[in-house]
mmCIF file of the N, C-alpha and C atoms, coordinates in Angstrom:
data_MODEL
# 
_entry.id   MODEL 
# 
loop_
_atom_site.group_PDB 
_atom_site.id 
_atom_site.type_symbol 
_atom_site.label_atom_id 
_atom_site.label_alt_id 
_atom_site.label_comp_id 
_atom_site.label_asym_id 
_atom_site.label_entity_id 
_atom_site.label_seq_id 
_atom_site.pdbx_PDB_ins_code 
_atom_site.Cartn_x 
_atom_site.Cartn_y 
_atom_site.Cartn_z 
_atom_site.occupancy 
_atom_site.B_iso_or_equiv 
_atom_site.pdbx_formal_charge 
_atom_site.auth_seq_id 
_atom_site.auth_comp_id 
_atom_site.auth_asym_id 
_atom_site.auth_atom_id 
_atom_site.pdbx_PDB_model_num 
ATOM 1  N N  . UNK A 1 1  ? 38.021 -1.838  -10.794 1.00 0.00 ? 1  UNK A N  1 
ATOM 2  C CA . UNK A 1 1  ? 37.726 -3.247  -10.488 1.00 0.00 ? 1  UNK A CA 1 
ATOM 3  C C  . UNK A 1 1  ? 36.795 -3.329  -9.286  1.00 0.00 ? 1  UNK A C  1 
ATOM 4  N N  . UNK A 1 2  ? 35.902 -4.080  -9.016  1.00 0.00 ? 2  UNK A N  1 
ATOM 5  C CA . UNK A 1 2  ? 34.911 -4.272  -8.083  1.00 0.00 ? 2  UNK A CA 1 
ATOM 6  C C  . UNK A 1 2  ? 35.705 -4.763  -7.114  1.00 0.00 ? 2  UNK A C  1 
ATOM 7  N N  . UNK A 1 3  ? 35.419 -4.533  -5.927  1.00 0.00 ? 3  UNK A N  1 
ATOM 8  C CA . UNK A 1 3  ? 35.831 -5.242  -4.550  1.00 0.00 ? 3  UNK A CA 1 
ATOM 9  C C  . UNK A 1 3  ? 34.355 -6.179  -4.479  1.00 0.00 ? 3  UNK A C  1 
ATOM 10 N N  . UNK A 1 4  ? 35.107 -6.720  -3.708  1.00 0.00 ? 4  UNK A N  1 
ATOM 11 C CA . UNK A 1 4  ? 33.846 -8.302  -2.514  1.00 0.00 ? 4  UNK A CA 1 
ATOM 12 C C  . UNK A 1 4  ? 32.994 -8.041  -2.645  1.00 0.00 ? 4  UNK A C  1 
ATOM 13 N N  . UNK A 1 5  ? 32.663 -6.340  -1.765  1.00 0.00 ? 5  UNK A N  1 
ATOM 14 C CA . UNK A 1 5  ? 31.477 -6.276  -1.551  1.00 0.00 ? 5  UNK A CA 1 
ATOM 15 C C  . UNK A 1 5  ? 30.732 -6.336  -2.523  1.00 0.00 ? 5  UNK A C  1 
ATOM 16 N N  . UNK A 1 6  ? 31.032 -5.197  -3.804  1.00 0.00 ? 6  UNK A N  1 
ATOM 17 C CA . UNK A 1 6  ? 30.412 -5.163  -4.956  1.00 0.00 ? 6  UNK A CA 1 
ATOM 18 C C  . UNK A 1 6  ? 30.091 -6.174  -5.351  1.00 0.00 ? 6  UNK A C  1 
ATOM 19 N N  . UNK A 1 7  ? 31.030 -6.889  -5.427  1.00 0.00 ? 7  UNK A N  1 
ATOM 20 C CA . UNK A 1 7  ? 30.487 -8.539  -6.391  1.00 0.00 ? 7  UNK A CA 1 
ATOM 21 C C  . UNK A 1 7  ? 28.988 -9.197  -5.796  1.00 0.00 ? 7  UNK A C  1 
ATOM 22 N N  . UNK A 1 8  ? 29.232 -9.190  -4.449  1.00 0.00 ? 8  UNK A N  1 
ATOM 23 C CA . UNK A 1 8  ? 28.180 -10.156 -3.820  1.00 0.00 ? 8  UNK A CA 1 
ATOM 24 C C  . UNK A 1 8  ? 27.098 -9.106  -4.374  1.00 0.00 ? 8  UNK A C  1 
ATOM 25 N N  . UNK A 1 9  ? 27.011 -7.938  -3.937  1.00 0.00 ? 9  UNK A N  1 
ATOM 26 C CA . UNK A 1 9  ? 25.863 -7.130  -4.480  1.00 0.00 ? 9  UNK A CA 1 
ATOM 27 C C  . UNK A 1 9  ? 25.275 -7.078  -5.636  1.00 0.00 ? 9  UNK A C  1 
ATOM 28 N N  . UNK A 1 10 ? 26.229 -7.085  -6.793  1.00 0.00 ? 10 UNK A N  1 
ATOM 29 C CA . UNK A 1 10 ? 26.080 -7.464  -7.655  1.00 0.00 ? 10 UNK A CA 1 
ATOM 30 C C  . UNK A 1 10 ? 25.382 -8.702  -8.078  1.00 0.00 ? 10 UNK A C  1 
ATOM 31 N N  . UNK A 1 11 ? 26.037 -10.030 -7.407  1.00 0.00 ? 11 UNK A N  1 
ATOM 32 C CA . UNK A 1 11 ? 25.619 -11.262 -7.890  1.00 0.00 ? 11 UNK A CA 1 
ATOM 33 C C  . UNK A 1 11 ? 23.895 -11.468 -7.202  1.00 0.00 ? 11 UNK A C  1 
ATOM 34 N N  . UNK A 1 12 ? 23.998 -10.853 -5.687  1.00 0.00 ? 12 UNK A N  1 
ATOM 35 C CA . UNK A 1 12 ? 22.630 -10.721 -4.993  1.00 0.00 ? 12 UNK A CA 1 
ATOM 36 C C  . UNK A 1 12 ? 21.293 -10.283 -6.193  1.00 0.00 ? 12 UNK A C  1 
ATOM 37 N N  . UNK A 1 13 ? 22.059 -9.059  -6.874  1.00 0.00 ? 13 UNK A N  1 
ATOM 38 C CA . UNK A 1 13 ? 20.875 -8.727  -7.716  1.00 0.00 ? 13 UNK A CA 1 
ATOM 39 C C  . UNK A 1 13 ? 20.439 -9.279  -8.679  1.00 0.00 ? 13 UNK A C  1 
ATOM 40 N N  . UNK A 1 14 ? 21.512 -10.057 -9.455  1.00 0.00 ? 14 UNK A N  1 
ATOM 41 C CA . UNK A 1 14 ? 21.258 -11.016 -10.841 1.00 0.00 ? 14 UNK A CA 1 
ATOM 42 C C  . UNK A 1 14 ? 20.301 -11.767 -10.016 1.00 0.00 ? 14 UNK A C  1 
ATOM 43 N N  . UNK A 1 15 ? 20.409 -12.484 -8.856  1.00 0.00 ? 15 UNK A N  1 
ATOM 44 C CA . UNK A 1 15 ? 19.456 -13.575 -8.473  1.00 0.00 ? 15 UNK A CA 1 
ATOM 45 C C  . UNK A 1 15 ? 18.496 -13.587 -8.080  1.00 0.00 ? 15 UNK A C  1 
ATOM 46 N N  . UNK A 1 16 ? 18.238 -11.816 -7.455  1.00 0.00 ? 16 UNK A N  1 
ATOM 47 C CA . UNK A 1 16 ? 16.446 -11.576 -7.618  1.00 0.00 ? 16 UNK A CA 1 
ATOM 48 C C  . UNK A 1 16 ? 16.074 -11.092 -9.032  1.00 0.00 ? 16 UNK A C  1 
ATOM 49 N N  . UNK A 1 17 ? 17.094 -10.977 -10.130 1.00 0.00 ? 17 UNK A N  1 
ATOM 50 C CA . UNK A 1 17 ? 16.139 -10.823 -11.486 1.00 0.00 ? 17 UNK A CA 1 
ATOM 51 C C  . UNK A 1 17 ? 15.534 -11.945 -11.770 1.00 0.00 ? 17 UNK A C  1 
ATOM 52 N N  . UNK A 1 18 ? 16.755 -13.009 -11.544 1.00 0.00 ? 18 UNK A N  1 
ATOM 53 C CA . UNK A 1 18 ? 16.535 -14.841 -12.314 1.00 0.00 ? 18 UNK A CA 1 
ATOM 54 C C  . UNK A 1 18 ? 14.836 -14.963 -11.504 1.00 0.00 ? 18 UNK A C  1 
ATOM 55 N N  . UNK A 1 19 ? 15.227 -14.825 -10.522 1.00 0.00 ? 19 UNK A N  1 
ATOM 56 C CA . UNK A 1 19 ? 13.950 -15.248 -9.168  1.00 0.00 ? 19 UNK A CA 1 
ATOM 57 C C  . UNK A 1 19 ? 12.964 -14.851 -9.868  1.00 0.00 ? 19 UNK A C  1 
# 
């Protein structure tokens, strides 16, 4: 399971693909 950090990192990167 991902911790915090992962997630935000995660979600950080979806939003420079969308970008």
């Amino acid at each position: 399971w991902l911790t915090k950090k992962q997630k935000r990192a995660l979600y950080e990167a979806l939003e420079k693909v969308k970008a």
